[in-house]
N, C-alpha and C positions, 0 to 999 in steps of 0.2 A: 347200468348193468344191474340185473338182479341181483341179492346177494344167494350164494353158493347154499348158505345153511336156512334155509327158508323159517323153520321154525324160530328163527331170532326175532324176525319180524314183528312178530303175535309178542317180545316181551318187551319191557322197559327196563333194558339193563343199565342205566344210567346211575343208580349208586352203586353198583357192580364193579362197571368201569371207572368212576372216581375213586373208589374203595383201593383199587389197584392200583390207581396213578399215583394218591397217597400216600401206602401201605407197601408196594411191590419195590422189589430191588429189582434194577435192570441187570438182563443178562443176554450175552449173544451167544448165539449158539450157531455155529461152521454148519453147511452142508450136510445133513448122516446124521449128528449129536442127536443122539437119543432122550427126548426128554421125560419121556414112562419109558421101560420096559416090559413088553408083555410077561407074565409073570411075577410080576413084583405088585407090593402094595404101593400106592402111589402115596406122594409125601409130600405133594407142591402142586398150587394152582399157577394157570397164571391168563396174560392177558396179549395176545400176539399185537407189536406194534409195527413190526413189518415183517414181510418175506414169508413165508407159508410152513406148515407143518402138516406132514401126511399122517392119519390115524391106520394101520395096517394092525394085521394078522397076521398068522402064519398060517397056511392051509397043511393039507392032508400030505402032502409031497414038500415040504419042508419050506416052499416058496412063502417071501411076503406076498400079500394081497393089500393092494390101498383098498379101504372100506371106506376114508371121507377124506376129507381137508380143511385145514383150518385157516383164515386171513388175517389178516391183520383188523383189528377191531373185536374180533372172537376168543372165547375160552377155551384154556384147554384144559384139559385132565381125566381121566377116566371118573366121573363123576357117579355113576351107579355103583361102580367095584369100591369107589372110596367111602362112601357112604356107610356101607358095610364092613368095610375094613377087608376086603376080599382081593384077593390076587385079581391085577390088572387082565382083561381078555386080549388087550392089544396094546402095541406100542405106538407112540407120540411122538414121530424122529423128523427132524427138520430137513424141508425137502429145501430151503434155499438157504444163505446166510440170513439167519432169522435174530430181532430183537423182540424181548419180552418181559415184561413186568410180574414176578414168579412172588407167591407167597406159600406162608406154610398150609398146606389143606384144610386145619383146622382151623386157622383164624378165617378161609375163604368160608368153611359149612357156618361157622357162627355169623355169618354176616346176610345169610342166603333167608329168604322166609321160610316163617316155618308153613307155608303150604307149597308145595311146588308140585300140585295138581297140573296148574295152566302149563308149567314149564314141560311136563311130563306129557301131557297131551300135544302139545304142539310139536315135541319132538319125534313122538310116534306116529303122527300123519305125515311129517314127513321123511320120516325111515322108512315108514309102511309104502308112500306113494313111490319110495325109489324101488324098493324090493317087487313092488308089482310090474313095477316099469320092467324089469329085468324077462317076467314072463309076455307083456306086453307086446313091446318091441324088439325089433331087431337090433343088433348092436350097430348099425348105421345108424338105424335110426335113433338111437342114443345117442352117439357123440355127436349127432346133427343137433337134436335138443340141446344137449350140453353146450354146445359151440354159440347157439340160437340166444341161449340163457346168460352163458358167463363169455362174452365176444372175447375176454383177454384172457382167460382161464390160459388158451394155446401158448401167450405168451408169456405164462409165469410158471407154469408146473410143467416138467418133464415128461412127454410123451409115452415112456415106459410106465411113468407112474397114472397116466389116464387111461391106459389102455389096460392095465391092471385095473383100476375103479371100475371100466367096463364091463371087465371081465372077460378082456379079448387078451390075446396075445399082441405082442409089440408089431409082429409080422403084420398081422390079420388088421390091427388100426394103420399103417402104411397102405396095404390094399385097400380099406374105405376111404384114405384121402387121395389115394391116387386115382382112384374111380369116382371120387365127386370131383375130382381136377378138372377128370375129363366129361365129368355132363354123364356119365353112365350112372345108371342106380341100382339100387343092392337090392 
């Protein structure tokens, strides 16, 4: 399976993830535990070793929105708002019973090079390739890709919460898979 966060690929997070294994205190976190809060300044990195963490918003209408996901092997933390020292745009809440290797934000910035041009570019192609997709395609044809790319995604992450990512309603991804059930297309 591909991985979900494609700009990883393009790095060698390898003393990254050692720095963690050595450095980080394991902690589990239930279902919901909120690991950022939108609005706050973040105060801890860390290193997902199992179970998943959804990265949301809050839209215009008070609703969360998932904007991405995090697996196991990946970082989390609002890394641009912390850099800055700036109130987080989104919250970091665990979509499963999740374990993780957490340290303090600043011993994670001191460990990071000091260019993270590459880091920076590779995440923006592919934030930019998702956001295009968005005018792109149809939201079938989204969770068809999505389904195409991450075959277990379905079986790890919560249907409201991908259909949120889509940017469909829960109803509206129930109608695309009942209609690819049945051989009809969107």
């Amino acid at each position: 399976m591909a991985r979900f966060n494609s700009y990883l690929d393009n790095l060698n997070l390898t003393e990254i993830t050692d720095f963690f294994r050595e450095k980080g205190c394991a902690c589990h976190y239930q279902k919901d535990d909120i690991f950022i809060q939108q609005g706050t300044v973040a105060r801890y990195a860390a290193l997902v070793v199992s179970g998943y963490f959804k990265l949301t918003t809050t839209n215009t209408a008070g609703d969360e929105a998932v904007a991405n996901f995090a697996f196991p092997g990946e970082l989390i933390t609002d890394f641009h708002c912390s850099l800055y020292g700036e109130q987080s745009e989104m919250s970091i809440i665990a979509g499963t019973d999740s374990e993780i290797l957490k340290v303090p934000l600043k011993d994670f910035i001191a460990v990071l090079s000091p260019n993270l041009l590459n880091e920076y570019k590779s995440l923006f192609k592919m934030v930019l390739l998702r956001h295009l997709n968005i005018y792109r395609k149809s939201p079938a044809q989204r969770y068809i890709e999505l389904c195409n790319l991450y075959p277990d995604i379905i079986k790890v992450v919560a249907l409201k919460d991908i259909a949120s990512y889509l940017l469909i309603t829960p109803n509206h991804l129930s109608r695309i898979r009942r209609n690819l059930a049945a051989g009809i297309k969107e």
